[in-house]
N, CA, C and O atoms as a DFTB+ gen file, in Angstrom:
356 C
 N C O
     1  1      21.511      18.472     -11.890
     2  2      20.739      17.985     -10.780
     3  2      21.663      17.795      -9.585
     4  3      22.563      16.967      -9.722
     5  1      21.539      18.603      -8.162
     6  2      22.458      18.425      -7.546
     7  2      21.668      17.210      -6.123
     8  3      20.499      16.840      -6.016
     9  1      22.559      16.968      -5.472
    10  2      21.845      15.610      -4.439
    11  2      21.142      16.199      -3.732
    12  3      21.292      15.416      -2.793
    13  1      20.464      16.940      -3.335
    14  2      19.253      18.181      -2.158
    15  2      18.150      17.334      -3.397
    16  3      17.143      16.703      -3.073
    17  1      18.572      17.492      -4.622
    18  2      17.094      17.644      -5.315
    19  2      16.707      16.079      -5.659
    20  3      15.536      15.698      -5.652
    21  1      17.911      15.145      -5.986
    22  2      17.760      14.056      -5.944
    23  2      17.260      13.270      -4.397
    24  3      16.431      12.379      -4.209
    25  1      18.113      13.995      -3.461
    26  2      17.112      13.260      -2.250
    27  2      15.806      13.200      -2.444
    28  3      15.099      12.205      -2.603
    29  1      15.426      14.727      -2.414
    30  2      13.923      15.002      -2.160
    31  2      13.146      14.242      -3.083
    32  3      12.055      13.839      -2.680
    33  1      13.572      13.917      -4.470
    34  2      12.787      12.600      -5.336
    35  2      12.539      11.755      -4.424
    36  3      11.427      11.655      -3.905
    37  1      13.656      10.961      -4.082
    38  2      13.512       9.478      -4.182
    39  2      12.813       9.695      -2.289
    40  3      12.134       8.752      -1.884
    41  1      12.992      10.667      -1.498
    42  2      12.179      10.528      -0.326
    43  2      10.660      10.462      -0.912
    44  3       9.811       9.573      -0.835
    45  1      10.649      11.416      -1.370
    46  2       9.279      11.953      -1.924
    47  2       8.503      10.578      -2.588
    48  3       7.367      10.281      -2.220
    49  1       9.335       9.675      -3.732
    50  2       8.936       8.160      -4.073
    51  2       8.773       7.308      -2.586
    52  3       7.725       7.024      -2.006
    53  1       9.822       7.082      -2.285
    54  2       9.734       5.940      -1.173
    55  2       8.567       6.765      -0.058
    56  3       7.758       5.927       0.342
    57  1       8.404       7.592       0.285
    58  2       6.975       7.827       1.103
    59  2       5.746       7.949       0.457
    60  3       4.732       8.046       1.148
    61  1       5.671       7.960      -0.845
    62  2       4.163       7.957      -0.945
    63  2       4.143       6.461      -1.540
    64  3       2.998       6.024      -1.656
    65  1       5.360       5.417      -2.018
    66  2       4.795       4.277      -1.998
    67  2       4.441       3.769      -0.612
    68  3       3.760       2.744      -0.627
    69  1       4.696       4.171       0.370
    70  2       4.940       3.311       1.912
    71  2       3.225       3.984       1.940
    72  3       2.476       3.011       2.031
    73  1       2.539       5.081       1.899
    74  2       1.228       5.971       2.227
    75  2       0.456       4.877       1.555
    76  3      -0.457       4.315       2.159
    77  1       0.977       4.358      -0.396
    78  2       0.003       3.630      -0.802
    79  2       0.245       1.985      -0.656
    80  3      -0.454       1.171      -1.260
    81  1       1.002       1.731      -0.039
    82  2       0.734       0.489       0.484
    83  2       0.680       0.041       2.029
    84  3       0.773      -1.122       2.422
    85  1       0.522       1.119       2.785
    86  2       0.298       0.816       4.048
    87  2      -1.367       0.626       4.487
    88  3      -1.538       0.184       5.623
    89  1      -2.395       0.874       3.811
    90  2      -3.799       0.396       3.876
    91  2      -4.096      -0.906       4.206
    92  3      -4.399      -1.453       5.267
    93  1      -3.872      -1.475       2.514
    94  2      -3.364      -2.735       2.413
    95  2      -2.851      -3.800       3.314
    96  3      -3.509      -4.711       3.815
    97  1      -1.299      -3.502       3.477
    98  2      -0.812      -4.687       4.818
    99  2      -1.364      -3.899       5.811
   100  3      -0.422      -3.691       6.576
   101  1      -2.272      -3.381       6.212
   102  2      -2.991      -3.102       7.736
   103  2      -3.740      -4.344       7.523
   104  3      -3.702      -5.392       8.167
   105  1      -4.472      -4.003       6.429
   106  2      -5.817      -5.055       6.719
   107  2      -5.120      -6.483       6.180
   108  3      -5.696      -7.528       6.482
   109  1      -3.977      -6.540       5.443
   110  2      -3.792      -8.238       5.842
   111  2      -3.284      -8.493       6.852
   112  3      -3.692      -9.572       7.283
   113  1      -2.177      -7.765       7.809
   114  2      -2.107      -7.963       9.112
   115  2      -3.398      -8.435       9.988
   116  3      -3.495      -9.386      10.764
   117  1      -4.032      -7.785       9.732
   118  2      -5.624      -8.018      10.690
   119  2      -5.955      -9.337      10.338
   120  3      -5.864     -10.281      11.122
   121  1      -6.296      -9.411       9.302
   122  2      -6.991     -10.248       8.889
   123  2      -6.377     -11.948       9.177
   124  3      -6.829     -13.024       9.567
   125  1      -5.091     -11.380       8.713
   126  2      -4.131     -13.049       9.260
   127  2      -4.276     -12.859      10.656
   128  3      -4.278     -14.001      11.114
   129  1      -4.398     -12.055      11.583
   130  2      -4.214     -12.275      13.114
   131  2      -5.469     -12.970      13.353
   132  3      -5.454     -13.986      14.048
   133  1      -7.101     -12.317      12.602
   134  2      -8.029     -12.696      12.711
   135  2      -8.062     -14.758      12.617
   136  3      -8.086     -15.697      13.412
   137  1      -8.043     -14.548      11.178
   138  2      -8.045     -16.081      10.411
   139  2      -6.881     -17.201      11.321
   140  3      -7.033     -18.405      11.527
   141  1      -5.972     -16.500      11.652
   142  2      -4.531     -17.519      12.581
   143  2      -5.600     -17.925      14.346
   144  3      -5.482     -18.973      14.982
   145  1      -6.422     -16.890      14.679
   146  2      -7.032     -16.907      16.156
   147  2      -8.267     -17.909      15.549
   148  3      -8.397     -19.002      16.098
   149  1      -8.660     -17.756      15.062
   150  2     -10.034     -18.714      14.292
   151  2      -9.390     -20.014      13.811
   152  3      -9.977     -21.072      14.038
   153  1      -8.481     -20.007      13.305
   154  2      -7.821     -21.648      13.389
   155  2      -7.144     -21.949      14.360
   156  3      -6.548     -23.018      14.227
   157  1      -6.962     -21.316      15.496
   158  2      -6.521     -21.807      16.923
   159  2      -7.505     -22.416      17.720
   160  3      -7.506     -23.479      18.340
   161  1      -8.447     -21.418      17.563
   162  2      -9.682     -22.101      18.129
   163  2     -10.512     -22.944      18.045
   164  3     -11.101     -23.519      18.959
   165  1     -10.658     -23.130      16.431
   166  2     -11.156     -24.538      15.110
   167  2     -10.615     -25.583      15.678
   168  3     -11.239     -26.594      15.999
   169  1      -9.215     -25.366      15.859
   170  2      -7.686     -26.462      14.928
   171  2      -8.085     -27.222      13.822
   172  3      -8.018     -28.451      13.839
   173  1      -8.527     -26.533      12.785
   174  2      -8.362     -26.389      11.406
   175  2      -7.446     -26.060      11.137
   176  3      -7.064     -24.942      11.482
   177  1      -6.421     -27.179      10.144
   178  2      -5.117     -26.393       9.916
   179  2      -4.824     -26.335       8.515
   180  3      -3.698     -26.397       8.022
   181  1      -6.648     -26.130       7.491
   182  2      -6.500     -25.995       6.407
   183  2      -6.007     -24.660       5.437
   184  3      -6.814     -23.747       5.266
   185  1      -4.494     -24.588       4.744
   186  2      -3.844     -23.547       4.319
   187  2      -5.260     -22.634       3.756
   188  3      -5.551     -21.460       3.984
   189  1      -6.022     -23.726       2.901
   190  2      -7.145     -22.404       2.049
   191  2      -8.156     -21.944       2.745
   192  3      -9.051     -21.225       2.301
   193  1      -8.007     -22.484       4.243
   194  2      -9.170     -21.366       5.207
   195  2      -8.741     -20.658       4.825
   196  3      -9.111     -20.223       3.734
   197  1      -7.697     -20.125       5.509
   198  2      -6.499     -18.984       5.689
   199  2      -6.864     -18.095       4.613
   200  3      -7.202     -16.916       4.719
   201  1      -6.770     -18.708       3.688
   202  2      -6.147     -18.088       2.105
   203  2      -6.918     -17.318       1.441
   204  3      -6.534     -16.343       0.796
   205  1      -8.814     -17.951       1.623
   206  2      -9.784     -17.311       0.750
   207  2      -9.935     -15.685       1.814
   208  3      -9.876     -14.515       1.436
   209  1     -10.129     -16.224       3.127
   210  2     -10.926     -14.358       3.587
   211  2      -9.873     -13.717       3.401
   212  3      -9.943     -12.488       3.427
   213  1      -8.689     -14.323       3.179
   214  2      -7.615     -13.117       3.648
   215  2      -7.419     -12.510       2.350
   216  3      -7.182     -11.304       2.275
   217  1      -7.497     -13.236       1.325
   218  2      -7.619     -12.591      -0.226
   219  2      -9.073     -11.601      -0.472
   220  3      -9.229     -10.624      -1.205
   221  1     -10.011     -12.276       0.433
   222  2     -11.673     -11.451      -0.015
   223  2     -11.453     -10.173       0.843
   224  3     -11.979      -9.159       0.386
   225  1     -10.712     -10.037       2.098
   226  2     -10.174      -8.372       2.483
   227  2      -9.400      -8.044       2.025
   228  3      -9.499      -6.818       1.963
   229  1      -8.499      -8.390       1.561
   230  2      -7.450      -7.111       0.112
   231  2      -8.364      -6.673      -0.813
   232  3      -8.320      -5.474      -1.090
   233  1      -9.332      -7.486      -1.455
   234  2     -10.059      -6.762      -2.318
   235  2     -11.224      -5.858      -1.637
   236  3     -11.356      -4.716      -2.077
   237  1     -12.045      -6.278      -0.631
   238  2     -12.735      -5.143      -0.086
   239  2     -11.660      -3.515       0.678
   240  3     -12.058      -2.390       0.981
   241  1     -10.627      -3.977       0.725
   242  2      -9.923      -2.928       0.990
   243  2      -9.369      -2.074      -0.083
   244  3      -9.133      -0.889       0.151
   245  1      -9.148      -2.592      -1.231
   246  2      -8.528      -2.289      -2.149
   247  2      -9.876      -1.557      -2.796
   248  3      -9.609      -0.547      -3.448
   249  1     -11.203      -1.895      -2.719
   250  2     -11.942      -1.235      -3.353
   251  2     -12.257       0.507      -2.721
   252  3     -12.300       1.673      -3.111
   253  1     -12.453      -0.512      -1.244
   254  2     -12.507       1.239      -0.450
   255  2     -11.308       2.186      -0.602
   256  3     -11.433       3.410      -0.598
   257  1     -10.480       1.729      -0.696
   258  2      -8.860       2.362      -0.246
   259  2      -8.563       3.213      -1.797
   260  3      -8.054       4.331      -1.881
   261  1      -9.007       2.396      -2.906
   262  2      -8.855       2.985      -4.578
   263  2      -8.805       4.007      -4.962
   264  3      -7.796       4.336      -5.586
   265  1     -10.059       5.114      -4.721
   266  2     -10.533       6.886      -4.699
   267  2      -8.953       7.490      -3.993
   268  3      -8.146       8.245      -4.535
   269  1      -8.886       6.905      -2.727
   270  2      -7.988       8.054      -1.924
   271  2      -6.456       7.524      -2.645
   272  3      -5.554       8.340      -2.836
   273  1      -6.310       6.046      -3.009
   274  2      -4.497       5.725      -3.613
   275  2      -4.720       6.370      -4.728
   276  3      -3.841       7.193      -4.985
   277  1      -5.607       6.297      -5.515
   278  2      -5.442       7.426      -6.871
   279  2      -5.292       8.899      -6.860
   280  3      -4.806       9.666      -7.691
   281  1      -5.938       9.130      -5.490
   282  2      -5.618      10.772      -5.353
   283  2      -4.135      10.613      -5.150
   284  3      -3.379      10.895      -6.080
   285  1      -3.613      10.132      -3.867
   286  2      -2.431      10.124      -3.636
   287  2      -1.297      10.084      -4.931
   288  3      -0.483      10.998      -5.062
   289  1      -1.344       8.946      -5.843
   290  2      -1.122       8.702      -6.810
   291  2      -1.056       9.547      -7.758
   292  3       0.035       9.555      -8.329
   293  1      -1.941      10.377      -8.198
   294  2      -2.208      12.021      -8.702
   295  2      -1.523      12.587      -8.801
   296  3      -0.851      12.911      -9.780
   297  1      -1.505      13.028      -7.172
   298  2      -0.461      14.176      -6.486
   299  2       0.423      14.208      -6.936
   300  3       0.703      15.255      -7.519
   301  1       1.474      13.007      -6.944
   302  2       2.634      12.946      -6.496
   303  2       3.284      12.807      -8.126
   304  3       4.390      13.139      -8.552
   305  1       2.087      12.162      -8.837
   306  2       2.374      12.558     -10.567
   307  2       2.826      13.328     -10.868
   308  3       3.929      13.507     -11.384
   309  1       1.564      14.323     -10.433
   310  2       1.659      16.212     -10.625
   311  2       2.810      17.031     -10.285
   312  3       3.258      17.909     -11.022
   313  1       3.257      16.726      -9.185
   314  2       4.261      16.826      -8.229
   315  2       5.763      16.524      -8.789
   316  3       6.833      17.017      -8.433
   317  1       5.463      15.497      -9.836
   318  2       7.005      14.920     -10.511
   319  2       7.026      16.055     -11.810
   320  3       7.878      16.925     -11.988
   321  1       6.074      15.828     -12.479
   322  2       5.724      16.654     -13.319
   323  2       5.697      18.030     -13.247
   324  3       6.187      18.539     -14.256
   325  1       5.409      18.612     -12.642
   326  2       5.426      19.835     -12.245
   327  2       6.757      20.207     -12.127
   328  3       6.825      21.380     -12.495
   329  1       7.779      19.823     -11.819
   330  2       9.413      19.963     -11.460
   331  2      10.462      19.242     -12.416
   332  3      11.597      18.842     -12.157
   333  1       9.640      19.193     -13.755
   334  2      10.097      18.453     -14.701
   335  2      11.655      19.091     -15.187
   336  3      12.734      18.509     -15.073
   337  1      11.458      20.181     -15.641
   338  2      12.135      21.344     -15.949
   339  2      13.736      20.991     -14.587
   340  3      14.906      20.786     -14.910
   341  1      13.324      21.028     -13.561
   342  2      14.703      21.148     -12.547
   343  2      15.080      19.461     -12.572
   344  3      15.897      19.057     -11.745
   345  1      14.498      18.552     -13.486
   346  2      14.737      17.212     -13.218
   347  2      16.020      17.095     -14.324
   348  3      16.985      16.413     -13.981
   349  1      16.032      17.755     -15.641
   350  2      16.473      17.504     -16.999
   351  2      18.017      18.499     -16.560
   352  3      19.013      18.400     -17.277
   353  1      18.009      19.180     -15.636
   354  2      19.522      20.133     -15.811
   355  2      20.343      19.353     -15.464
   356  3      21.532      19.671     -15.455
C-alpha cells in the first residue's frame, strides 16, 4: 500500500463523514440560534427550554436526512469494498 492510496482512504473517510454529519449540525445550529433569540426575547433562562426543541429537530432531521446518509453511507461501503484487493498489498 503506497501513501497516494492511503491518502485517498482516509480523504475519502474524513469527507463523507463531514457530508454525513453536516445535515445535522445545520439544523442544530439553527435551531440553537432560533431557541437562544426566543429566550432573549422571553428572558426565560430555563436550560430545558433550550434542550427539548433542539433535541425534537435532530430527530425530525435525522428522520428526513436517514434515506440520503444511508445512500451516502452505501457508497462509500461499496467504494471501500470494491478496492479491497489494492487495500491487502
Amino acid at each position: 500500500m503506497n501513501i497516494t492510496t492511503v491518502t485517498e482512504a482516509m480523504r475519502q473517510a474524513m469527507m463523507t463523514a463531514f457530508w454525513l454529519s453536516l445535515p445535522l449540525l445545520a439544523i442544530g445550529f439553527v435551531a440553537g440560534l432560533v431557541m437562544s433569540l426566543v429566550q432573549i426575547v422571553t428572558s426565560l433562562q430555563d436550560p430545558s427550554f433550550a434542550a427539548a426543541p433542539r433535541l425534537a429537530a435532530f430527530f425530525v432531521g435525522l428522520l428526513l436526512f436517514l434515506p440520503w446518509m444511508l445512500m451516502k453511507l452505501t457508497a462509500y461501503t461499496a467504494w471501500v469494498l470494491s478496492d479491497l484487493g489494492r487495500y491487502a498489498r
